[in-house]
C-alpha positions as CSV (number, residue, x, y, z in Angstrom):
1,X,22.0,20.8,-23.5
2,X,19.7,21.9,-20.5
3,X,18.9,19.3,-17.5
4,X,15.6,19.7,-16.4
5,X,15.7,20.0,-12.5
6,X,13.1,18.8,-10.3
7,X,12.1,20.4,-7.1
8,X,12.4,18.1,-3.8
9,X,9.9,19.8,-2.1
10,X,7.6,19.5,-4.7
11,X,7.2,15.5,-4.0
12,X,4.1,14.4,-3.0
13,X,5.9,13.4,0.4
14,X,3.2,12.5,3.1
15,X,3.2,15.1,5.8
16,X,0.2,13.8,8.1
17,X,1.0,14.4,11.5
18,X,2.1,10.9,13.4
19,X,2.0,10.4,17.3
20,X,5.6,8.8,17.3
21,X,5.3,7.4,20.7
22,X,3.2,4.9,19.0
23,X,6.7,3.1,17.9
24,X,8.5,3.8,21.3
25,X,7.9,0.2,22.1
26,X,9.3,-1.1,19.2
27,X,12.5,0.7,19.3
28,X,12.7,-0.5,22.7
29,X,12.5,-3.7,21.7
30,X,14.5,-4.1,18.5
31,X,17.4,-1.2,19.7
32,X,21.0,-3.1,19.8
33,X,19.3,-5.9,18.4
34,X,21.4,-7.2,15.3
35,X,19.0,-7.5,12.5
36,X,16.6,-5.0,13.6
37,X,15.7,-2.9,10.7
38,X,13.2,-4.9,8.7
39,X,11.4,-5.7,11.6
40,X,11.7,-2.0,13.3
41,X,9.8,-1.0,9.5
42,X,7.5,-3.7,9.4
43,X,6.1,-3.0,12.8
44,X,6.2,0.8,12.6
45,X,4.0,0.2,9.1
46,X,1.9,-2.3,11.2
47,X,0.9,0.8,13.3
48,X,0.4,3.1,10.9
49,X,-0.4,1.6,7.9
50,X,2.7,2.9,5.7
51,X,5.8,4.3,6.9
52,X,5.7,8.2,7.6
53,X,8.8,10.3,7.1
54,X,9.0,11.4,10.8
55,X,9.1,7.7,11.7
56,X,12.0,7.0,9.5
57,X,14.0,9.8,11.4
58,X,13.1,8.9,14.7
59,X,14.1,5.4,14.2
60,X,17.8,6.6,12.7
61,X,18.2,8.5,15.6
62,X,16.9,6.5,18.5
63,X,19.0,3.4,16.9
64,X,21.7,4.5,14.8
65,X,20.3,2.9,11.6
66,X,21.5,5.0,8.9
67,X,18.1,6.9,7.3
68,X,19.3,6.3,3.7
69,X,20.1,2.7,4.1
70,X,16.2,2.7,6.0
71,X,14.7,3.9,3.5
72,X,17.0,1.5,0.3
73,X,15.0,-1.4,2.4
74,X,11.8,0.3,2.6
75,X,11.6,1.6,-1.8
76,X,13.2,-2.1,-2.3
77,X,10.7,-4.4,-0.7
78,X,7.3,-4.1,-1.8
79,X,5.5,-4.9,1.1
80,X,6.4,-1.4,2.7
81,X,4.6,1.5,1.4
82,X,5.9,5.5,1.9
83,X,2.2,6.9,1.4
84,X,-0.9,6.1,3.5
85,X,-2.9,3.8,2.2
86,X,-6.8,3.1,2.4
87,X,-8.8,1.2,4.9
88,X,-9.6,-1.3,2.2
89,X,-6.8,-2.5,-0.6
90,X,-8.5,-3.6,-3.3
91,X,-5.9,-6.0,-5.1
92,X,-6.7,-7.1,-9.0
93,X,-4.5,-10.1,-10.5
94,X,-2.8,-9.5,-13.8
95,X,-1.1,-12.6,-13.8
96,X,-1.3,-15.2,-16.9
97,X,-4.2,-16.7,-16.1
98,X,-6.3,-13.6,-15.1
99,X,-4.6,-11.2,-17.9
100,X,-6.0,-13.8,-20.6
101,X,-9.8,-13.6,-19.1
102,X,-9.8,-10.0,-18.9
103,X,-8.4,-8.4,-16.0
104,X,-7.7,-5.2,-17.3
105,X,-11.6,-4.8,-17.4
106,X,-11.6,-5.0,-13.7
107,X,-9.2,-2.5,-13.2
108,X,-10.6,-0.2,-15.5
109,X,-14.1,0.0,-14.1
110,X,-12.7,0.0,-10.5
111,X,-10.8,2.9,-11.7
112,X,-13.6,4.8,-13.1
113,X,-16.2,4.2,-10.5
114,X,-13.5,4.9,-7.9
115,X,-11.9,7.7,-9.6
116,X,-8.5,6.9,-9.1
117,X,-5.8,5.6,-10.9
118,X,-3.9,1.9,-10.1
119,X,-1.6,2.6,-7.3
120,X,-3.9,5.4,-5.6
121,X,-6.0,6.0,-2.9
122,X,-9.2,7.7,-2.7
123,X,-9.8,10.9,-1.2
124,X,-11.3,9.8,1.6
125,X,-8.7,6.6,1.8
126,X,-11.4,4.0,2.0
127,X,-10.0,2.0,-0.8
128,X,-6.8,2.1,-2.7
129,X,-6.5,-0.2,-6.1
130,X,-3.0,-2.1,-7.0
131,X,-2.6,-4.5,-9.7
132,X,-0.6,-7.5,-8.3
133,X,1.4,-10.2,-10.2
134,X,-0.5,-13.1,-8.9
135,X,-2.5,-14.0,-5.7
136,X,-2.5,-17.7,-6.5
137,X,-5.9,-18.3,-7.8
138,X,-5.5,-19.1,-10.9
139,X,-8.5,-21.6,-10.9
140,X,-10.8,-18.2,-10.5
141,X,-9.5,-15.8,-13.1
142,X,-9.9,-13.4,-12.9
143,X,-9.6,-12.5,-9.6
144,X,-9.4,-9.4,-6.7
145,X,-9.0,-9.1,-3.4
146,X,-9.7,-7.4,-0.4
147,X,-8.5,-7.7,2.9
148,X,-8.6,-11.1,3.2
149,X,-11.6,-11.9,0.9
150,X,-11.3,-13.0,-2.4
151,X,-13.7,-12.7,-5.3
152,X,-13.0,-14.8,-8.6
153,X,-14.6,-15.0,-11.9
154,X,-15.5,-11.2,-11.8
155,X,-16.2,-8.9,-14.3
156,X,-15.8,-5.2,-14.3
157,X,-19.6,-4.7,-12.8
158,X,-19.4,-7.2,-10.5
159,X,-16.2,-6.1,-8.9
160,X,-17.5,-2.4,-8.8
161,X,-20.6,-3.9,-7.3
162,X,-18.6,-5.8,-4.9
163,X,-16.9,-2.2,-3.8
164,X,-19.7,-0.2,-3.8
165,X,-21.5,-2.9,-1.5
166,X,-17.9,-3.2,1.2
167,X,-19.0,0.9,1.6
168,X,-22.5,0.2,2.0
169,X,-22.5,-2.1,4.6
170,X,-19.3,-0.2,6.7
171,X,-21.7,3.0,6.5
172,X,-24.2,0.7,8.3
């Protein structure tokens, strides 16, 4: 029986160049510090929006964290991400109460008039689309979200509408 190999280099690992001095005050802060790694990571994705490679590697040798246990933290948490994300993170609730009034129909036309999949980020990484497990609105099913704005008893149009209009005015 033949194992199928996979080729490392061939993951879709995010190269984009980093100024790393950006986190040179937060390894100053948190080095010796028992504790430190979660919130080394959380304030190097605060300044960069995910967590780049080169960052992780910096950190392990500026503070001794070991890379591999850096980076068992960052793939188990959810709120850190390894690939850059958009400006704007669309989030769609598939929780009880939204999957019964149609949720899925929200994702679907965001994906199709974004043209990307859930979990991705558009080209130009204005948006990117996640279905969550609940944001707690239960009351507005279905429901999205983004930034800090949320938008309940949508339909597909409406939330592409919604989208569309976020781009509209930021091209203002």
């Amino acid at each position: 029986m033949r194992i199928a190999r996979f080729n490392i280099a061939q993951n879709n690992i995010e190269l984009d160049p980093v100024n790393l001095e950006l986190i040179d005050p937060l390894i100053r802060k948190y080095n010796g510090k028992k504790g430190n790694m979660i919130p080394l990571l959380q304030g190097t994705q605060e300044i960069y929006g995910y967590l780049p490679r080169m960052a992780f590697e910096k950190i392990s040798t500026e503070t001794g964290l070991n890379l591999s246990e850096m980076f068992g933290v960052a793939t188990f948490y959810s709120q850190f991400r390894l690939k850059p994300v958009g400006k704007h993170i669309i989030k769609v609730c598939h929780g009880t109460a939204c999957h019964v009034q149609n949720a899925k129909e929200i994702s679907e036309a965001l994906e199709e008039a974004l043209k990307i999949r859930d979990g991705e980020t558009t080209e130009d990484r204005f948006y990117t689309l996640e279905s969550v497990a609940c944001l707690g609105c239960c009351s507005l099913a279905p429901v999205m979200m983004v930034r800090d704005q949320t938008y309940g008893k949508l339909t597909g149009n409406e939330a592409t509408k919604i989208v569309k209009n976020i781009r509209i005015t930021e091209s203002n």
